[in-house]
GURO-761384 format. One line per 10 residues: number of its first residue (from 0); their letters; for each residue x, y, z of N, C-alpha, C. Coordinates in nm, 2 decimals. Layout:
N
NUM> a> X:Y:Z:X:Y:Z:X:Y:Z  ...
END
This chain:
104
0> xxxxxxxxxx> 6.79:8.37:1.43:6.72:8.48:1.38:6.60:8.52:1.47  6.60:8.64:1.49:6.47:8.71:1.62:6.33:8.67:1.50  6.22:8.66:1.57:6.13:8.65:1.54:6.09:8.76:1.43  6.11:8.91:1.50:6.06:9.05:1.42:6.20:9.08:1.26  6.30:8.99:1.28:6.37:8.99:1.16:6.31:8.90:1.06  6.26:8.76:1.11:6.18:8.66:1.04:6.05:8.71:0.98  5.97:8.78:1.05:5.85:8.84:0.98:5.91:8.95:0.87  6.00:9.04:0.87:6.06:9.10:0.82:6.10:9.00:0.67  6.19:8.90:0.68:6.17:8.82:0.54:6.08:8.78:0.49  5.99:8.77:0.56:5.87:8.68:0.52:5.77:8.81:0.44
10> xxxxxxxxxx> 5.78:8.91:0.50:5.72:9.00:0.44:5.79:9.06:0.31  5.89:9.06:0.33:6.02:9.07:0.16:5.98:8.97:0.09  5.99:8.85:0.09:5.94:8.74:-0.01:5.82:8.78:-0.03  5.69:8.85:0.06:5.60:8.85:-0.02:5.55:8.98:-0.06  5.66:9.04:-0.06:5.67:9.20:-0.19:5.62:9.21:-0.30  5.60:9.06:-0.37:5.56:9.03:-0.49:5.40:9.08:-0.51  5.34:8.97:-0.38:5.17:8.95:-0.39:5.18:9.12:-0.33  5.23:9.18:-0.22:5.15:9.25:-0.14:5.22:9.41:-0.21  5.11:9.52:-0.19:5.17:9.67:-0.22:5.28:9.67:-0.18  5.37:9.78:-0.27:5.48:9.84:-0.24:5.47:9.89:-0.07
20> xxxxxxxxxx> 5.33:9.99:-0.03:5.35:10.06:0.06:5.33:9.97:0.18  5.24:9.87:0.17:5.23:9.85:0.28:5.36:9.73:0.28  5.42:9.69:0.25:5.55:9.62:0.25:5.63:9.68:0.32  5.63:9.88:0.32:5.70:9.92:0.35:5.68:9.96:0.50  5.56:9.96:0.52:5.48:9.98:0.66:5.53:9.86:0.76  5.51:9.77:0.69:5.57:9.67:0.76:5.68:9.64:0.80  5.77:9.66:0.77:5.91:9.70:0.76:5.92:9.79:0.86  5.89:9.89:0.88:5.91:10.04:0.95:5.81:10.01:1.07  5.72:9.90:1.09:5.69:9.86:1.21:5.75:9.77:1.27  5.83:9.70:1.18:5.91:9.57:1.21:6.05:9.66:1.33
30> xxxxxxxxxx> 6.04:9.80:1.28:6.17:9.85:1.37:6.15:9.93:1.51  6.01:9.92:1.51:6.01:10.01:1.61:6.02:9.94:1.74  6.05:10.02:1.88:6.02:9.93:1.98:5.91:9.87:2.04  6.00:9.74:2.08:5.85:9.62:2.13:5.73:9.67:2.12  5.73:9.75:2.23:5.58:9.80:2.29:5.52:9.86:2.19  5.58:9.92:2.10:5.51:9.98:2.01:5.44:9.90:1.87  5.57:9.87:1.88:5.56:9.73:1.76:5.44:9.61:1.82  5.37:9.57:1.93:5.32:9.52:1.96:5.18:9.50:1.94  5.18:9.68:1.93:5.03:9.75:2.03:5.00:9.73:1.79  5.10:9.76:1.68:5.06:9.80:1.59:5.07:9.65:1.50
40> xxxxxxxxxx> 5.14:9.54:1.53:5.16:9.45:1.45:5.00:9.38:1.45  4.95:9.33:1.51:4.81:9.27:1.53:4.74:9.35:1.38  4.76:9.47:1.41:4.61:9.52:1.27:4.71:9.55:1.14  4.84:9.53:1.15:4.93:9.51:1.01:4.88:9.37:0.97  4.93:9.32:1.06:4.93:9.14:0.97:4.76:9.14:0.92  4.64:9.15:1.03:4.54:9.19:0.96:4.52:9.25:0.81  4.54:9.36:0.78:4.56:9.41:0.65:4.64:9.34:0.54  4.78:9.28:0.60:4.82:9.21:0.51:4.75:9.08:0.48  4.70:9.00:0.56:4.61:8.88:0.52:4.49:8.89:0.42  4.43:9.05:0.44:4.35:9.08:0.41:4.38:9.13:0.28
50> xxxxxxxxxx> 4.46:9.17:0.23:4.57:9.23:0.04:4.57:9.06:0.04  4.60:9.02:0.08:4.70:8.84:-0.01:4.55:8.74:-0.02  4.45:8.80:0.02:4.32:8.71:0.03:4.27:8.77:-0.11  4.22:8.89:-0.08:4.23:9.01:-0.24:4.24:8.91:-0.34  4.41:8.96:-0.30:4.52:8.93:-0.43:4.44:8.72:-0.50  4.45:8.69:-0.41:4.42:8.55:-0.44:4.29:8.54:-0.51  4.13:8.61:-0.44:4.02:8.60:-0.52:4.04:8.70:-0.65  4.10:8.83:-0.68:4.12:8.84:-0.83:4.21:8.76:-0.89  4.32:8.65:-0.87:4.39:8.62:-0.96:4.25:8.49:-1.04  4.15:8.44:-0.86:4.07:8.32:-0.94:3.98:8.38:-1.00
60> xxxxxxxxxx> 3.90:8.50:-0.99:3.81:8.57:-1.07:3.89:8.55:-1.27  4.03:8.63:-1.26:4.08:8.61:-1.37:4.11:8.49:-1.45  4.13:8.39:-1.36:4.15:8.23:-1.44:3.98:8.18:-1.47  3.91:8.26:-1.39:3.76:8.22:-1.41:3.70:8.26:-1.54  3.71:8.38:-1.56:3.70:8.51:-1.66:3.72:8.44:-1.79  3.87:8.41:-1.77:3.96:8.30:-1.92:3.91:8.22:-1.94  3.89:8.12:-1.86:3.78:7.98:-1.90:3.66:7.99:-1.93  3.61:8.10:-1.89:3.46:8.18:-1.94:3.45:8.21:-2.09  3.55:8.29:-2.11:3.61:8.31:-2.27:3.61:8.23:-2.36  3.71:8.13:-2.31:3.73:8.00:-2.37:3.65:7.94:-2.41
70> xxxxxxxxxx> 3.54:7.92:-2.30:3.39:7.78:-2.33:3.35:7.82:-2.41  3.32:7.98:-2.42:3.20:8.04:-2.52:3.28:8.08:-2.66  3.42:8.10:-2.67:3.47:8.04:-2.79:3.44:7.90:-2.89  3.44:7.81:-2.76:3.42:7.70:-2.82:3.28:7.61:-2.84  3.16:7.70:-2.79:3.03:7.69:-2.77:2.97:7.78:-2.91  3.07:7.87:-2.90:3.04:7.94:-3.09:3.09:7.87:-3.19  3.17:7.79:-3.17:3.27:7.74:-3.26:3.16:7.61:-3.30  3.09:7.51:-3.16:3.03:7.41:-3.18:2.83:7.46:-3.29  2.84:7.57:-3.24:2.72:7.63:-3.30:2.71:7.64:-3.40  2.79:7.73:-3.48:2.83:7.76:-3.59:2.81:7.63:-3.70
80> xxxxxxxxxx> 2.89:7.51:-3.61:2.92:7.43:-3.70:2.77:7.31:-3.73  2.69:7.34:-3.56:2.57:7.25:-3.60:2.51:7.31:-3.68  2.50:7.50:-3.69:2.41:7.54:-3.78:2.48:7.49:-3.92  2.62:7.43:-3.98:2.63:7.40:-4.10:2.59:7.28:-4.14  2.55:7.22:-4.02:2.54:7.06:-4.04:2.37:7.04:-4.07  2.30:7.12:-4.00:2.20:7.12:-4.04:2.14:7.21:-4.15  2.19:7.30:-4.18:2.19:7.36:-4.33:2.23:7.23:-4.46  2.34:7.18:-4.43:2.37:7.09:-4.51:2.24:6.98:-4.52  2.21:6.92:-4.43:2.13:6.78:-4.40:1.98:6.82:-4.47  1.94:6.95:-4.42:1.81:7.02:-4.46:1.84:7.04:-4.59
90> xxxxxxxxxx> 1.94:7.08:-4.69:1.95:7.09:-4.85:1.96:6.94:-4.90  1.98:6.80:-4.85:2.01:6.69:-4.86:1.85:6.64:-4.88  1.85:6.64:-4.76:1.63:6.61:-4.77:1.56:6.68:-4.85  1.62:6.78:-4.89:1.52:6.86:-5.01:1.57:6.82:-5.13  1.63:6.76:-5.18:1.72:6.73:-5.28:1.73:6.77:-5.30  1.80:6.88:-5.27:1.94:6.99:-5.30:1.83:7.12:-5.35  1.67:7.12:-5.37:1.59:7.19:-5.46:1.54:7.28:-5.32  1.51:7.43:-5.34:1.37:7.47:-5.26:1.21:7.41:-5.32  1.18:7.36:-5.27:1.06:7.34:-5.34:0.95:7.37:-5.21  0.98:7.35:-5.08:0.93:7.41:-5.00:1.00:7.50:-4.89
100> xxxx> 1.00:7.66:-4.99:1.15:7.73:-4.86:1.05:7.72:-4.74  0.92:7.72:-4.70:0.88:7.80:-4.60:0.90:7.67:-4.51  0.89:7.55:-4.53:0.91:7.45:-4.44:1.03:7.42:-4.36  1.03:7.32:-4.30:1.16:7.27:-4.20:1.22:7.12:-4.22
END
């Protein structure tokens, strides 16, 4: 397999991560002749490195995002429940009475 057919699959496999269009750019420079192909592949692959680097820091921004979510789900969840533990503990010491609401 020629080299410019191999970048060719390699660029189809990664049709997934990279735009439709420039997948297609690449392809349609993958045909032209050498010299031309030569002078234009340098600032394609450029660009493409530069989409799959992208692609890569939004997917970790979004797994970052989710676990951001997550903690503070469960940072409310732990809150919540100390504020009932100490509502409980503080009605316990008071014997169950207000006798001093304004205190702690």
């Amino acid at each position: 397999m020629s080299q410019a057919n191999q970048r060719v699959d390699d660029q189809a496999a990664a049709q997934e991560e990279l735009p439709k269009d420039l997948v297609e750019l690449a392809i349609m420079i993958a045909k032209l002749p050498e010299e031309h192909r030569q002078e234009l592949e340098p600032a394609v692959n450029k660009v493409i490195e530069n989409s799959r680097r992208r692609r890569r820091i939004y997917t970790l921004v979004q797994e970052a995002l989710s676990q951001l979510r997550l903690d503070m789900k469960y940072l409310m969840f732990d809150l919540e429940a100390t504020r009932r533990e100490r509502d409980h503990y503080k009605a316990d010491s008071n014997g169950g009475s207000d006798e001093n609401p304004g205190e702690f």
